[in-house]
C-alpha positions as CSV (number, residue, x, y, z in Angstrom):
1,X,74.6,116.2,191.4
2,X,74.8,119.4,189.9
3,X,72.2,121.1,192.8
4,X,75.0,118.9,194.8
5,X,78.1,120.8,193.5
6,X,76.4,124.6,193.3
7,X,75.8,124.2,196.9
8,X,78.7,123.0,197.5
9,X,80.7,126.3,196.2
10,X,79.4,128.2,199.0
11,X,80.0,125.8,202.1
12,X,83.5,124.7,201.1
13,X,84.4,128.3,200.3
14,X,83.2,129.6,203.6
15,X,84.7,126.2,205.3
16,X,88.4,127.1,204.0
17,X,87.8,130.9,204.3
18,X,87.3,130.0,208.2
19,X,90.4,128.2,208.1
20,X,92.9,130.0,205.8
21,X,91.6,133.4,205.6
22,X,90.0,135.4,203.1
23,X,90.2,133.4,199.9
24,X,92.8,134.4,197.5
25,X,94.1,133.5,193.7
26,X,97.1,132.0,193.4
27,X,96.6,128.8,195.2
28,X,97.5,126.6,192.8
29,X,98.1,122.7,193.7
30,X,99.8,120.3,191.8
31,X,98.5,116.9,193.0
32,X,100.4,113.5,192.0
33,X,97.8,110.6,191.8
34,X,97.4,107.3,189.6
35,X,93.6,107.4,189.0
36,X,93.4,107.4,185.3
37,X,91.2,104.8,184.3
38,X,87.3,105.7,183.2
39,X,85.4,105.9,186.4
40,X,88.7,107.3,188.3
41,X,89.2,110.0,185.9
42,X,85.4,110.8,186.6
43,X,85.8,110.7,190.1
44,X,89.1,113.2,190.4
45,X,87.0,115.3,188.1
46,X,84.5,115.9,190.8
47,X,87.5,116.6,193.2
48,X,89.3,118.8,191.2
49,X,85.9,121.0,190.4
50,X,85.5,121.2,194.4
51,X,88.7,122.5,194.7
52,X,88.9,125.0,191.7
53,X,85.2,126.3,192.8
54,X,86.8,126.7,196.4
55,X,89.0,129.2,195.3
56,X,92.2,126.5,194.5
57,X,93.6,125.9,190.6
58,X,94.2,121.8,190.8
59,X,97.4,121.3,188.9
60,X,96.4,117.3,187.6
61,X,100.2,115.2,187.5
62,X,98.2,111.1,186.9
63,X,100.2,108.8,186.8
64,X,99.1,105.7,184.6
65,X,99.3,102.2,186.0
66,X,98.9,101.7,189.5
67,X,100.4,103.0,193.3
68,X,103.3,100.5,192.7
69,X,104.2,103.2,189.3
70,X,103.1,106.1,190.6
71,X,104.5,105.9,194.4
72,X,108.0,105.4,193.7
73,X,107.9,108.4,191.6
74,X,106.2,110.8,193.9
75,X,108.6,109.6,197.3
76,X,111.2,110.5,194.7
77,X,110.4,113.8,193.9
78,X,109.8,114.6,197.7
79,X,113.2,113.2,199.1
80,X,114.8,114.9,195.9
81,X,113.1,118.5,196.7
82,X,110.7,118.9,194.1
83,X,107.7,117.5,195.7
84,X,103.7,118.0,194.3
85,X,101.7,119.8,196.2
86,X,99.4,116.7,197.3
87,X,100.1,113.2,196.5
88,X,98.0,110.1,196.8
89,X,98.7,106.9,199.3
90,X,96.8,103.9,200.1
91,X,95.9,104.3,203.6
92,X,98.0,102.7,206.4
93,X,101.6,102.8,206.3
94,X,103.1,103.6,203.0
95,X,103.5,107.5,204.5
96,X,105.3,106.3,207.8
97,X,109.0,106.5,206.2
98,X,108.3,110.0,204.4
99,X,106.7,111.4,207.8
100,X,109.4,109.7,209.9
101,X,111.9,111.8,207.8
102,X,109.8,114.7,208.9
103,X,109.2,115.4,204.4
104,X,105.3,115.8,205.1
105,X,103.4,118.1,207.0
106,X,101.3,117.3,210.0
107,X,97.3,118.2,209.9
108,X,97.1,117.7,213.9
109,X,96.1,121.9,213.7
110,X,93.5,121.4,211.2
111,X,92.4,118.2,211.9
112,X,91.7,119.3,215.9
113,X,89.9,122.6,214.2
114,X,87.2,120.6,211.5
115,X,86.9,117.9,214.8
116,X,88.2,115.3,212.7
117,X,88.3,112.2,214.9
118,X,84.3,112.9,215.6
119,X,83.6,112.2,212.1
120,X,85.7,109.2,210.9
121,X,85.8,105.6,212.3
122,X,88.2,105.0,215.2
123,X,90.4,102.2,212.9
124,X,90.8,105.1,210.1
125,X,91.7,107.8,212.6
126,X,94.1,106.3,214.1
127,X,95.4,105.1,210.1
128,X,96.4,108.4,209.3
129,X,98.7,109.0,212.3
130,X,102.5,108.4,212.8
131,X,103.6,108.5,216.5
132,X,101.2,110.6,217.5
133,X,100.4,112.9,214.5
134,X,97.9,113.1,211.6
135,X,99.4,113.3,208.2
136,X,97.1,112.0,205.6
137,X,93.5,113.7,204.8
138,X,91.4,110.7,203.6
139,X,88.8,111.0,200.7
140,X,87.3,107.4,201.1
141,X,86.4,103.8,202.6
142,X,87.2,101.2,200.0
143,X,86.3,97.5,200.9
144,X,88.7,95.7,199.1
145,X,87.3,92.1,199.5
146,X,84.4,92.5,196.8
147,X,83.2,90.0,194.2
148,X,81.8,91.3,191.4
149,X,79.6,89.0,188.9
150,X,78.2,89.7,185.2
151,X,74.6,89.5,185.1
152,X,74.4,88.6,181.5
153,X,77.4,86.0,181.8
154,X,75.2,83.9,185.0
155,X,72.1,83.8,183.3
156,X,73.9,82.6,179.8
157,X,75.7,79.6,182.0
158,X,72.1,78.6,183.5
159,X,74.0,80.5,187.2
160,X,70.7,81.5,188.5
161,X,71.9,82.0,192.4
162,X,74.7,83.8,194.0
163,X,77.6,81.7,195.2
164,X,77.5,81.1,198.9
165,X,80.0,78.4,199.3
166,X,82.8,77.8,197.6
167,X,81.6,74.7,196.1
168,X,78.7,76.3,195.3
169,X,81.2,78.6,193.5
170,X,83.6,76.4,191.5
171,X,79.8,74.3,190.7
172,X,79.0,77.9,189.0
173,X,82.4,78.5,187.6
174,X,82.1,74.9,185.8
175,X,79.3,76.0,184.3
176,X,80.7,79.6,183.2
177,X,83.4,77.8,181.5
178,X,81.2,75.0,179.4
179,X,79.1,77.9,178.4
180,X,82.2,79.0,176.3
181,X,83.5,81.7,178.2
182,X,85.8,83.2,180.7
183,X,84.8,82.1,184.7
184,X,87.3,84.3,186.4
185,X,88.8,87.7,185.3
186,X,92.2,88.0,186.5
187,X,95.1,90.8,186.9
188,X,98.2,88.5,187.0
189,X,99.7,91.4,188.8
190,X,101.2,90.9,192.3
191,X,99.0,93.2,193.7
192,X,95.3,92.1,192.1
193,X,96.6,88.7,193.1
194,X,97.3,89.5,197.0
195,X,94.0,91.0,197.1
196,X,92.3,88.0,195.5
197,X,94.2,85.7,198.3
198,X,93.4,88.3,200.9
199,X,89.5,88.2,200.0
200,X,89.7,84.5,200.4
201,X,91.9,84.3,203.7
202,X,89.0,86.5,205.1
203,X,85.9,84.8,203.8
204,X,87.1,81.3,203.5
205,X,89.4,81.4,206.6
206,X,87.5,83.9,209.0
207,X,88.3,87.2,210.3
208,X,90.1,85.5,213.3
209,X,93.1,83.7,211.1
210,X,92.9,86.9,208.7
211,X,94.1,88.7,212.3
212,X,96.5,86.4,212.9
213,X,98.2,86.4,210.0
214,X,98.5,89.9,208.8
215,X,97.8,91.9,212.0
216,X,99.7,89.1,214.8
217,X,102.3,87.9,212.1
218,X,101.8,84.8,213.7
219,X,103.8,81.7,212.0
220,X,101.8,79.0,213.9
221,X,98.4,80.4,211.9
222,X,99.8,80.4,208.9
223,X,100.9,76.9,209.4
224,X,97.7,76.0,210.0
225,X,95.5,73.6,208.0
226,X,92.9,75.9,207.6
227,X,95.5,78.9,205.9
228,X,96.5,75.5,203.7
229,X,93.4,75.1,202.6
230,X,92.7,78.8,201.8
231,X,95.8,78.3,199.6
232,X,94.5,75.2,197.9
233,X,91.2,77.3,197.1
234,X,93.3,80.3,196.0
235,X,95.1,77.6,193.6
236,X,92.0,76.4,192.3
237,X,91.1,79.4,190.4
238,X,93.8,79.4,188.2
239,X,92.0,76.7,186.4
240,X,89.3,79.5,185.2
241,X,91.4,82.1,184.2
242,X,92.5,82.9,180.4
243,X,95.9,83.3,178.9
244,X,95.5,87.1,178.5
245,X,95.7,87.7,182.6
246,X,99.3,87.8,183.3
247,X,99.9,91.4,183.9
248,X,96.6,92.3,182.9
249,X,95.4,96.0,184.2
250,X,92.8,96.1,186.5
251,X,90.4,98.0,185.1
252,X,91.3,95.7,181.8
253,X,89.5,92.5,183.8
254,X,86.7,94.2,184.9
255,X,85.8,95.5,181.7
256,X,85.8,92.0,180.3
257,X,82.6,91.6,183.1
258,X,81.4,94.9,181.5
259,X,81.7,93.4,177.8
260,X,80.0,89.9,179.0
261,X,83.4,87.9,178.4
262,X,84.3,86.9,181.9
263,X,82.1,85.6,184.9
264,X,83.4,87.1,188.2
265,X,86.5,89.6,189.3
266,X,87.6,89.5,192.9
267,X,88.5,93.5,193.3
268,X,87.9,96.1,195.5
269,X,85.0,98.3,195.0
270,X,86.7,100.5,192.8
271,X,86.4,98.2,190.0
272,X,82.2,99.5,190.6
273,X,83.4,103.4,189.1
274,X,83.7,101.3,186.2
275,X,80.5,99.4,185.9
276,X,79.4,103.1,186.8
277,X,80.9,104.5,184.2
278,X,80.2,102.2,181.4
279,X,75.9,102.9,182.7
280,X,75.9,99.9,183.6
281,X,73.3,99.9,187.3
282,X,74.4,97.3,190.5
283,X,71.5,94.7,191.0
284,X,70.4,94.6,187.6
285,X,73.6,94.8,184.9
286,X,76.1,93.7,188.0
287,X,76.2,91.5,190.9
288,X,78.4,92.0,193.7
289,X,79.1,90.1,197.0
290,X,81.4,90.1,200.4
291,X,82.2,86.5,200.1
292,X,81.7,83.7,199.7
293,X,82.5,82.7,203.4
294,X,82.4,85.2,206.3
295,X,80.9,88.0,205.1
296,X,82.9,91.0,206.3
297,X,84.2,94.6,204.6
298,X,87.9,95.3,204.3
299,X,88.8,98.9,204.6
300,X,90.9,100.7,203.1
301,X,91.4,103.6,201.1
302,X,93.2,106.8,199.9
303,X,94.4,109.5,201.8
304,X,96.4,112.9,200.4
305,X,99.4,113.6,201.7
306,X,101.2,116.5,202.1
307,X,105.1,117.2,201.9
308,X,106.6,119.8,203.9
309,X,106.8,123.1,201.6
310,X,107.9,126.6,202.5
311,X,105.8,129.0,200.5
312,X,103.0,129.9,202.4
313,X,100.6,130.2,199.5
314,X,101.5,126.7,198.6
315,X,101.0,125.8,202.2
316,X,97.6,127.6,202.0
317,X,96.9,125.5,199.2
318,X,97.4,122.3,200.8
319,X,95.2,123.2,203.4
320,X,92.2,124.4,201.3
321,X,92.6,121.2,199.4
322,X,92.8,118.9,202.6
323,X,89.6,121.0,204.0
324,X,87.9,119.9,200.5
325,X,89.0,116.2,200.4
326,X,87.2,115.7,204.3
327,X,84.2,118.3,203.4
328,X,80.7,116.0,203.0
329,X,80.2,117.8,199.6
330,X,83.2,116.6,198.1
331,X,83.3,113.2,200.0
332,X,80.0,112.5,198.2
333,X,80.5,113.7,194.7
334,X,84.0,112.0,194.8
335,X,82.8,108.4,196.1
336,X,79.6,108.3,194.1
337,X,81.8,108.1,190.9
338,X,84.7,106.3,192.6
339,X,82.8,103.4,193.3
340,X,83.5,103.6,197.0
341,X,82.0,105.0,200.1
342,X,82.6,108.3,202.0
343,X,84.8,107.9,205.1
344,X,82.8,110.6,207.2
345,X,80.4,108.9,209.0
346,X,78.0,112.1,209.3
347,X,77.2,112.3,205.3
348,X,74.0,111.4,203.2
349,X,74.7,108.1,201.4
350,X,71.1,107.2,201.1
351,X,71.1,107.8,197.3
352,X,74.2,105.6,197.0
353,X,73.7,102.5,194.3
354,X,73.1,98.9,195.8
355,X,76.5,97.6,196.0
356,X,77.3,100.2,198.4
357,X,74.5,100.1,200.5
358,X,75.7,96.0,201.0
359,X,78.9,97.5,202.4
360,X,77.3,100.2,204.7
361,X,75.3,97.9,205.8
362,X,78.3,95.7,206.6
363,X,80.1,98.9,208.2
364,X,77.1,99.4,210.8
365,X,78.9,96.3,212.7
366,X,82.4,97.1,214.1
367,X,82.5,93.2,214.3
368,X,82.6,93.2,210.6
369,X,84.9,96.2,209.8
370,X,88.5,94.4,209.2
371,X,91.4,96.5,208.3
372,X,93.2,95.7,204.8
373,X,96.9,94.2,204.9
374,X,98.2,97.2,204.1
375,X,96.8,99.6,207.3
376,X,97.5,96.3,209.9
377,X,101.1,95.0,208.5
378,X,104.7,96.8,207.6
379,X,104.7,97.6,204.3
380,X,108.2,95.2,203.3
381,X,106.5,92.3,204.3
382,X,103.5,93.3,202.8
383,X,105.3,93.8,199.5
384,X,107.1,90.5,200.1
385,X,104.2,88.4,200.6
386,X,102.6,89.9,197.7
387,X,105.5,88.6,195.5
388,X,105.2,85.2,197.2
389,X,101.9,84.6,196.2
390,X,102.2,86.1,192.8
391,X,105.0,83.6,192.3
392,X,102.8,80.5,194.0
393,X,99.8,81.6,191.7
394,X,102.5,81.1,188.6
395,X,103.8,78.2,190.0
396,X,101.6,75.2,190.0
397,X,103.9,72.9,191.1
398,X,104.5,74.6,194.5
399,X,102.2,73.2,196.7
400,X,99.9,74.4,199.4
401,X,102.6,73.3,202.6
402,X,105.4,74.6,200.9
403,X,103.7,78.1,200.2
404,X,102.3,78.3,203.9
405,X,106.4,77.3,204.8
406,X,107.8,80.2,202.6
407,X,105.2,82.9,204.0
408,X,106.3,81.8,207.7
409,X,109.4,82.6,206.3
410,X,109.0,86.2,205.4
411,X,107.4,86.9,208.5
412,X,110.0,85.2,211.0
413,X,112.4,87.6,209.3
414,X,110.9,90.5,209.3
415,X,110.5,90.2,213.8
């Protein structure tokens, strides 16, 4: 890594002296993000090196918690005129209202100049644009629909296979929780539990109802018996979780996997910078798995945007900073901390750890790359379908038909 980052001074500054000129001091970037747990903080580190040995001074405003905390309080600052430099979005369409209000600053220029589209999938491409134009600079491909599994924990329960069926999962589960400890590690937070549903909708219901529901909003699919029976599996799991999970961080349940407390966490791979971080090594400490069911990846991931400013060495910053974030130096030393994978498709990721490699593997087929809910679906119903399965999840006596009638319901009034 550290051959990695010395070379990596000299091709990113030449990269941004080609594109802003003759490097200069002053530009200074404040950049609003909510990576603060262990193996995030580890991973912005890298970023923020990259940047500062470009030439730039990264300005560090984290904001604890999640993008649910920390978004509301960066769109605030940029509709009330006092925006960062940089600020951190999921990719998809969280930016589309800021960009529509013309508050962020297209890349098209730069993007067209460092060939952009040649280098990223065709899905991501086109998942930073708005009506034609490219605002977000993404750092990385995150699959979200990852099941991660303590080592220590399977082998103490007598687990001596991976889970390929979901009976073959509850059977394993059973055993977890005789063995006197916790089968499923759980975030009771809306979000954690929409991506805990979504993993299942796509491995337990297929990739073709996953399209249907989130990309087709279609109210006949999730009517279905099959999208019923994904609920009734989703359901199921409450009966292995503990009474510490509602609102439970995150990072919180997968260090109880870390700590040999808790069987499995459904989260995406991020959740790995942790394992990382803790030295714990994927294969050996840590188990992780696109399933069970259908075994495809989820993308998402982050992107920096980039409000509209009108000092031109602030400008000059962003751009240095967004020629970083898509240079193969700093995609690699970001994502090999992050726990996820580079988004360029043109960089090294040979000496990437064995979790990873499952999910490039899984990326080689565009028949399994499926877009999270968050790139394919308007964010309101997005954010009101993740409230209706937090509150189903919470709500045992709501059953199965009357959960599939009340997510119909969001969607017919959202068309």
């Amino acid at each position: 890594m550290r051959k990695l980052m010395m070379a990596f001074v000299g091709a990113t500054a030449l990269v941004a002296a080609s594109v802003t000129g003759a490097l200069a001091e002053g530009k200074k970037a404040e950049v609003l993000h909510w990576w603060t747990s262990g193996g995030e903080s580890a991973a912005v580190k890298e970023l923020a090196k990259a940047f500062n040995a470009a030439g730039g001074e990264w300005v560090d405003t984290a904001i604890a918690g999640s993008g649910s905390t920390a978004r509301p309080i960066g769109i605030n600052r940029i509709i009330g005129g006092n925006p960062p430099t940089a600020m951190q979005f999921n990719t998809g369409t969280q930016m589309n209202e800021l960009a529509q209000q013309g508050l962020l600053r297209p890349l098209d220029d730069l993007a067209k100049e460092q060939d952009w589209k040649s280098v990223l999938t065709p899905a991501f491409y086109q998942a930073i644009q708005f009506q034609g134009h490219i605002y977000g600079a993404p750092i990385n491909d995150h699959g979200q629909n990852w099941l991660f599994y303590s080592k220590p924990v399977f082998a103490k329960a007598g687990v001596t296979e991976e889970p390929k069926t979901w009976d073959e999962m509850f059977a394993a589960l059973d055993k977890i929780k005789a063995a006197g400890l916790i089968p499923v590690a759980v975030g009771g937070q809306p979000w954690q539990l929409q991506l805990m549903f979504n993993a299942i909708l796509l491995g337990e219901g297929g990739k073709d109802l996953y399209g249907k529901v989130w990309k087709d909003l279609d109210t006949d699919a999730v009517k279905s018996d099959k999208f019923k029976h994904v609920a009734e599996v989703f359901a199921k799991l409450r009966n292995y979780q503990d009474p510490g999970s509602p609102n439970r961080d995150w990072n919180v349940a997968t260090g109880m996997l870390i700590d040999g407390k808790a069987g499995i966490q459904f989260m995406g791979d991020w959740a790995k910078g942790e394992f990382i971080h803790a030295g714990l090594v994927a294969d050996k400490d840590f188990g992780c798995i696109l399933g069970p069911g259908e075994s495809n990846f989820m993308m998402g991931g982050d992107i920096f945007v980039f409000p509209v400013l009108k000092d031109k060495t602030a400008t000059d910053a962003q751009t240095l900073l967004a020629t970083v974030i898509m240079s193969k130096e700093g995609q690699i030393a970001f994502n090999s901390k992050k726990g996820s994978v580079p988004v360029r498709l043109d960089v090294d990721t040979s000496k990437l750890d064995a979790c990873a490699q499952k999910g490039l593997t899984a990326l080689k087929d565009p028949s399994r790359q499926i877009l999270t809910s968050d790139v394919l679906t308007p964010q309101d119903v997005v954010q009101t379908e993740g409230d209706l399965i937090a509150q189903y999840w919470t709500t045992p006596s709501m059953t199965a038909d009357q959960f599939a009638d009340q997510f119909a319901k969001v969607i017919d009034q959202a068309k």
